[in-house]
C-alpha positions in Angstrom: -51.1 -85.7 74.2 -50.1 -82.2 75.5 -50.6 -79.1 74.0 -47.0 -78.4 73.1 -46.6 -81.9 71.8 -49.8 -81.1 69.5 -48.2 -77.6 68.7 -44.9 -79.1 67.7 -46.5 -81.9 65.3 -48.6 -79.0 63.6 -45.8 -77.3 63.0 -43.7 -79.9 61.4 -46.4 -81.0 58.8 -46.9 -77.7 58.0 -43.0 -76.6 57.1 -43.4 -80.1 55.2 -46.0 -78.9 53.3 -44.3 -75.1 52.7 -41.2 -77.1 51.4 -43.2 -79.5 49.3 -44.7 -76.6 47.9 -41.6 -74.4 47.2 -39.8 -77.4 45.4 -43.1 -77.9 43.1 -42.4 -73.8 42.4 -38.5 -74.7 41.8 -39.5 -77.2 38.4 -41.9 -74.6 36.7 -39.3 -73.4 35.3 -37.8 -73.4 31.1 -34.5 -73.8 30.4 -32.7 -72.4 27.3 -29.5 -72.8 26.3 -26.8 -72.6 23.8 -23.8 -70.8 22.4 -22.6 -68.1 20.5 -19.3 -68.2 18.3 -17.5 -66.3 16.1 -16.9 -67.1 12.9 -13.5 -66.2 10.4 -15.3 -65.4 7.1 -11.8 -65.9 5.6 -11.7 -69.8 6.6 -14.7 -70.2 4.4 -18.2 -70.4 4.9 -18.5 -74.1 5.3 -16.3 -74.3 8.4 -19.1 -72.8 10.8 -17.7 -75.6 13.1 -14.4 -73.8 14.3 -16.0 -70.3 15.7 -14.7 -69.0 18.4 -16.8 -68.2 21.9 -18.1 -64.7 22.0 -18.4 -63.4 25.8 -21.5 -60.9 26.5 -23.4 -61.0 23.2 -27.1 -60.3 23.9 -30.0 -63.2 23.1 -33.4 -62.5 24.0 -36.5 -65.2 23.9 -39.8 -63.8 23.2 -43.4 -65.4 23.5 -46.1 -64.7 22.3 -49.9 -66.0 23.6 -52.6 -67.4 21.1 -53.5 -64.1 20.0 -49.6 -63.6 18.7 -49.5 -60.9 21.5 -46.0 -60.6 23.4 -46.2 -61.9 26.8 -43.1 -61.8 27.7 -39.5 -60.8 26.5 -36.2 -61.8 28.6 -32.4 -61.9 28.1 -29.0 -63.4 28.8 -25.6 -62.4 27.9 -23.1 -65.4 27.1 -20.2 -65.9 29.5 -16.5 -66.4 29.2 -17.5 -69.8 27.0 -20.1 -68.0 24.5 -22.6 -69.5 26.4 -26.4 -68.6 27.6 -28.6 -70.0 30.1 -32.0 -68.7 30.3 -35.0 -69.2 32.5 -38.2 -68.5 32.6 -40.8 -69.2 34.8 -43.2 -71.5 33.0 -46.4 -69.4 34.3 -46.1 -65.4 33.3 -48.6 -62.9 34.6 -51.2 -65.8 35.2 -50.6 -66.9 31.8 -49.1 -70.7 31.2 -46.5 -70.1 28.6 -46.2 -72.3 25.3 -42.7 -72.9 24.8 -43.9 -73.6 21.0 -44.9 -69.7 20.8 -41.5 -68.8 22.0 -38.5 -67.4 20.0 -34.8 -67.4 20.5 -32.8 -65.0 18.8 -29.1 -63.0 18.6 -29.4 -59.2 19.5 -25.9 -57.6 19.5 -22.4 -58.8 20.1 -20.0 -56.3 21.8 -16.8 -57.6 19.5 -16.6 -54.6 16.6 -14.7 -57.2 15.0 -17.1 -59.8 15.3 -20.9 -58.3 15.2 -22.8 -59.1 12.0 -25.6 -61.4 12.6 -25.9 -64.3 10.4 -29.0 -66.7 9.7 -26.8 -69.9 10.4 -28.9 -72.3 12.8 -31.1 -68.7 13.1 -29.6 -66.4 14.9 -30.7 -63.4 13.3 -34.1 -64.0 12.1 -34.9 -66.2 15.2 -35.4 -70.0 16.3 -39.0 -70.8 17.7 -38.4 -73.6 20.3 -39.8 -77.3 19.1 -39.6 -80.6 21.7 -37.5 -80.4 24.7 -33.8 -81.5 24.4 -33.4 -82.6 28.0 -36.5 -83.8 30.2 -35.4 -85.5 33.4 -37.3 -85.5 36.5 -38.6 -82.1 36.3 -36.2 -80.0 33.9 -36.9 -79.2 31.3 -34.3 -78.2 28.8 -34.1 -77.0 25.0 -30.8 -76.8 23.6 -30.4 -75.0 20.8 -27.7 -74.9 18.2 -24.7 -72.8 17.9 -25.4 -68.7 16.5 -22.6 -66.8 15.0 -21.9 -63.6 14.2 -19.2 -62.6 12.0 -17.4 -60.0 10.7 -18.4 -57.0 9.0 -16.6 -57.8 6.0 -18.2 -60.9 5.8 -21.7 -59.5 5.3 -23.4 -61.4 3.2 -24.1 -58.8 -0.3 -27.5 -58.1 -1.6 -28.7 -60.5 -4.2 -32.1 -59.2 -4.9 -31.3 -57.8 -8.4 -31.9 -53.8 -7.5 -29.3 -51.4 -7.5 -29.8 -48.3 -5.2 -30.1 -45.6 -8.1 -33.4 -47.5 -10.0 -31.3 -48.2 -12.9 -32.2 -52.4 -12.7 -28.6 -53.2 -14.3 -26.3 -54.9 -12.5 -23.0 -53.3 -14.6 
């Protein structure tokens, strides 16, 4: 066999084995999605199924480590549909992340008409990720449920029995 001959073949198994490795790197990667809707506190509160799609409200994910140290905090914005697509490499800083330790949550909406965070499905206080919702091949996928936000009329009142002025009556 001649040189270049040898050359050539050495070549070829190792671009094989560059590509093998680069689609490995491809899969080690999290998935999140979901949606963000508005919702018309005048339809009622039970009709949390009609919301309309909210384009560039902010939802982060944040993990933590064993430690419940942050190890690492990312965002998306939602497109034209209200939705979000985030994804995060499943190694951080030399760290494997646990997508158990890991938090989705609303952070603003750019609609003044539409940008009081509610709980439903939780938005506002925050959603730790459980079991995949979509494992094929290599994905890995969790898709959460819908977050609203509403509008400021809408906020929901305080209900704790205090009154600002340290009175304790309610009348």
């Amino acid at each position: 066999m001649g040189p270049l001959l040898r050359l050539t073949m050495a070549a070829s198994v190792l671009i094989g084995c560059i590509n093998i490795v680069a689609a490995t790197n491809e899969y080690d990667i999290i998935h999140i999605g979901g949606k963000v809707l508005c919702q018309d506190c005048t339809q009622g509160w039970n009709e949390w199924i009609n919301g309309k799609p909210l384009k560039d409200c902010k939802v982060s994910v944040t993990c933590l480590d064993e430690r419940s140290r942050v190890i690492h905090y990312t965002s998306d914005l939602t497109d034209e549909l209200g939705q979000f697509d985030i994804k995060m490499e499943k190694v951080m800083h030399g760290k494997n992340l646990n997508p158990k330790k890991c938090s989705v949550r609303l952070v603003s909406s750019p609609d003044p008409s539409c940008n009081t965070m509610t709980d439903f499905a939780g938005g506002r206080s925050g959603v730790q990720l459980r079991g995949p919702s979509l494992v094929y091949r290599d994905l890995v996928k969790y898709v959460l449920e819908p977050f609203y936000f509403t509008s400021p009329m809408c906020e929901e009142p305080d209900t704790d029995g205090s009154d600002d002025n340290g009175g304790g009556s309610n009348y």
